[in-house]
N, C-alpha and C positions, 0 to 999 in steps of 0.2 A: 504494500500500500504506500511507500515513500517516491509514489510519483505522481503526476496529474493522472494518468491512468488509473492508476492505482486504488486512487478514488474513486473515481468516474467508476469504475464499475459498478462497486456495491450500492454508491447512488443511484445508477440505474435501478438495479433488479429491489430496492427499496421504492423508488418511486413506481416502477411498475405492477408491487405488488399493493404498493397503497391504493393506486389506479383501481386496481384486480378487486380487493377485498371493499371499495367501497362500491365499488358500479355491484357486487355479488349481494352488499349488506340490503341496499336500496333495490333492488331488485325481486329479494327474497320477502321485502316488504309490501312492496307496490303489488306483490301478485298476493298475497296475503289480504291484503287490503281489496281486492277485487280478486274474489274467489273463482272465479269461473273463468279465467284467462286459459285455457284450455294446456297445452303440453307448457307452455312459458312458464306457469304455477304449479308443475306438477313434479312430485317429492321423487322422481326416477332423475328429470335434469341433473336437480340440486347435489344425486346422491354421484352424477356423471361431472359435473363441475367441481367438486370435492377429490378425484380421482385425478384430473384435467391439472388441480390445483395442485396436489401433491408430486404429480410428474413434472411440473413445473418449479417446484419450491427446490425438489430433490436436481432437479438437471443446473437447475442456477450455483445453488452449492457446489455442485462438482465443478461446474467452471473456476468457482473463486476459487477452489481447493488446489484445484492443478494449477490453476496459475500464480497462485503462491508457494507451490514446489517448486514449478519448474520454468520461471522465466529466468533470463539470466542474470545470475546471483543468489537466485533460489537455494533454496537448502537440498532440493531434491529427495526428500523423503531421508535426510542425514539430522540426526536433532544435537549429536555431541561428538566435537571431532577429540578421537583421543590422539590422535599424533601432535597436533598442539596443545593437548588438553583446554579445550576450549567450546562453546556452546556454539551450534550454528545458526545464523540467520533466526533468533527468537522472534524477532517483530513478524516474520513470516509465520511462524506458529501460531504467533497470536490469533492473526488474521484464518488461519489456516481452523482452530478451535472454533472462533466463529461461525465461520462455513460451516464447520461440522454440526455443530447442534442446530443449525435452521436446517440440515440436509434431515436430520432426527425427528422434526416437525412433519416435512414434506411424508415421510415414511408412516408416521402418525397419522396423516391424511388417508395412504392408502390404507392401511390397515383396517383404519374404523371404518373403512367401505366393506372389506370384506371378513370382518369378524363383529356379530353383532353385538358380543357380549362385552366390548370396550364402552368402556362409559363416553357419551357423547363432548363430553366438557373434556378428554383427552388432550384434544388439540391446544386446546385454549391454554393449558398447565405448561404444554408444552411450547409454544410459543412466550409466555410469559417467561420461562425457563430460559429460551434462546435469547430473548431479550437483556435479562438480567446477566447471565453470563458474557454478553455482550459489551453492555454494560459496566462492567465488574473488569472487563480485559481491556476497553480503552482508558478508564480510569488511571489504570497505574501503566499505560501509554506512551506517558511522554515524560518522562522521570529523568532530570537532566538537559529539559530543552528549553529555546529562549521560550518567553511570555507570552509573546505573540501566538504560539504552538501551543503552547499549553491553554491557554482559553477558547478557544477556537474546539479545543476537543471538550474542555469542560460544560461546554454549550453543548454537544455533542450527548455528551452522557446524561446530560438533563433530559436530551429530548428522550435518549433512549431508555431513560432511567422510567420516567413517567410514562413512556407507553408500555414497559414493562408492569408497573403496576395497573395502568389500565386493564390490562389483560388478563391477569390476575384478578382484580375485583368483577371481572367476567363471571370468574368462576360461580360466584355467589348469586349474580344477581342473572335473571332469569332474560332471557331475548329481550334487549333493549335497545332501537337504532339509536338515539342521542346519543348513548355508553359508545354504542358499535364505529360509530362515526369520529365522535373524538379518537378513540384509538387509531382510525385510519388517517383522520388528517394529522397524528402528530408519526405516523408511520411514512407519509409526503413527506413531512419537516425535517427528517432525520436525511431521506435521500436527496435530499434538494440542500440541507446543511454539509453533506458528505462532497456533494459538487461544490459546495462554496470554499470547504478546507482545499480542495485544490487547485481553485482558483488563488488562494490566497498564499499559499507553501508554496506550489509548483505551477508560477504563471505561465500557458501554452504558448508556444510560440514564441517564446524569448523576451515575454511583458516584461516590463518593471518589477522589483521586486519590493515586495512590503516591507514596511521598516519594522524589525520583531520587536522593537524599544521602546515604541514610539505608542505615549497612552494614546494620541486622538484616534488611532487606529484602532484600538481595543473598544474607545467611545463608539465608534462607526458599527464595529461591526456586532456590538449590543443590539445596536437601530435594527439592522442589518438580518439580525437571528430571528425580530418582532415580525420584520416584513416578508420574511419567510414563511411563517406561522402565520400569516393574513393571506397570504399567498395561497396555502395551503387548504385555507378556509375556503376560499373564493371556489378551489377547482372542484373541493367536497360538495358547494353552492350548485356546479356547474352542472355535475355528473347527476344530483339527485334532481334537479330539475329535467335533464335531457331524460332520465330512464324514466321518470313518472309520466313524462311524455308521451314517451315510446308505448309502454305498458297500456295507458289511458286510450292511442289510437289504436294500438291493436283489439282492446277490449271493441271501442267503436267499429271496427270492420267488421269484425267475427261476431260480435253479441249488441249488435244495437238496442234491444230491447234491454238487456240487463243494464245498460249505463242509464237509462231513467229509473230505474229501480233503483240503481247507487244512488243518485242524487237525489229521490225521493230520501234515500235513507239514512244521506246526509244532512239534507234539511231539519227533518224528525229532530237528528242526534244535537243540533244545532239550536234548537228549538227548545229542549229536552233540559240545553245546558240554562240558556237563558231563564227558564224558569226556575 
């Protein structure tokens, strides 16, 4: 990870799975909420998107895994050279443990498809899990580096500290999109902060480089971490409006008659409240 790449990856496959888990949250909603949405609401999808999910969580992993072995400088699967008595390429391990316990997730995913007697909240332990350990390995990260690097990740492990507990207080509380939501957009924020560490450590293309001494820059990029998080908000904003859409006119192609049924029965509920 000590390179613009380096990051850019994991931001990616963070960003893509925040994309993933919130367009799936809002989805599993909106057909909930209009029951009769024919195969779009129906519990077979959900249990083929769960599968879809975990071949995807599991193949991302492996990417970062190997490419933390084996690019050049890599440890290449060596963890302790004895001929110099000396540890190899640990920050690659870091990153390489990481990998591993989301890849542990993904495997989790498929499993509780096809073993029914896994408790459904699996996943959720296990992701909090990945998180925390995650968490927990960028933490003691940067031990001996200028300021500049060190805060940048300690914003870092905020984010991924809090969506670790987000996911964890999953456990307890029972299908809830506002809970489900928060977690996904602070699952954006962490991918979209992983892009911003390397923009700021390793500027592409031979930028300027940051001054690591310099407070107004630490000022900045406080600002910097909020606008991410508003950022983040806005796309959660974007995707839940485009899929209640989507869900809304397919109900009106396929079930015209039932969409004046919903809105009669929204009315009611509406009505119901005001009294």
């Amino acid at each position: 990870m000590g390179s613009f790449k380096g990051h850019a990856l994991p931001g990616t496959f963070f960003i893509m799975m925040g994309i993933w888990w919130t367009t799936r949250c809002i989805l599993k909603y909106a057909c909930k909420k209009h029951k009769r949405t024919s195969y779009l609401g129906s519990k077979v999808l959900f249990h083929r998107i769960e599968i879809f999910e975990g071949i995807m969580i599991i193949s991302m992993a492996i990417t970062g895994m190997l490419g933390e072995q084996f690019i050049t400088g890599g440890p290449h699967l060596a963890l302790y050279n004895y001929k110099e008595g000396q540890w190899v390429e640990l920050l690659s391990w870091h990153h390489f443990t990481m990998y591993f316990f989301f890849g542990l997730l993904g495997v989790t995913n498929i499993l509780g498809f096809f073993i029914n007697s896994l408790p459904a909240s699996l996943t959720k332990l296990m992701l909090s899990n990945a998180l925390f350990v995650e968490a927990f390995i960028m933490y003691n990260h940067t031990h001996g580096r200028e300021m500049l690097d060190i805060f940048v990740h300690q914003l870092l492990v905020l984010a991924i500290f809090v969506t670790g507990l987000i996911a964890f207080l999953e456990l307890f509380i029972r299908t809830n999109i506002t809970v489900e939501l928060l977690r996904t957009s602070f699952i954006l924020l962490q991918g979209s902060w992983f892009w911003q560490i390397g923009f700021v450590l390793y500027p592409p293309g031979g930028g300027p480089a940051w001054d690591a001494m310099d407070h107004d820059n630490i000022m900045f990029l406080t600002i910097c971490f909020c606008w991410h998080y508003a950022l983040s908000i806005i796309v959660v904003g974007m995707i839940y409006a485009f899929v209640t859409w989507l869900v809304k006119s397919r109900l009106q192609r396929f079930c015209p008659s039932e969409v004046g049924l919903l809105k009669n029965a929204e009315r009611e509920q509406e009505s119901e409240e005001e009294m």
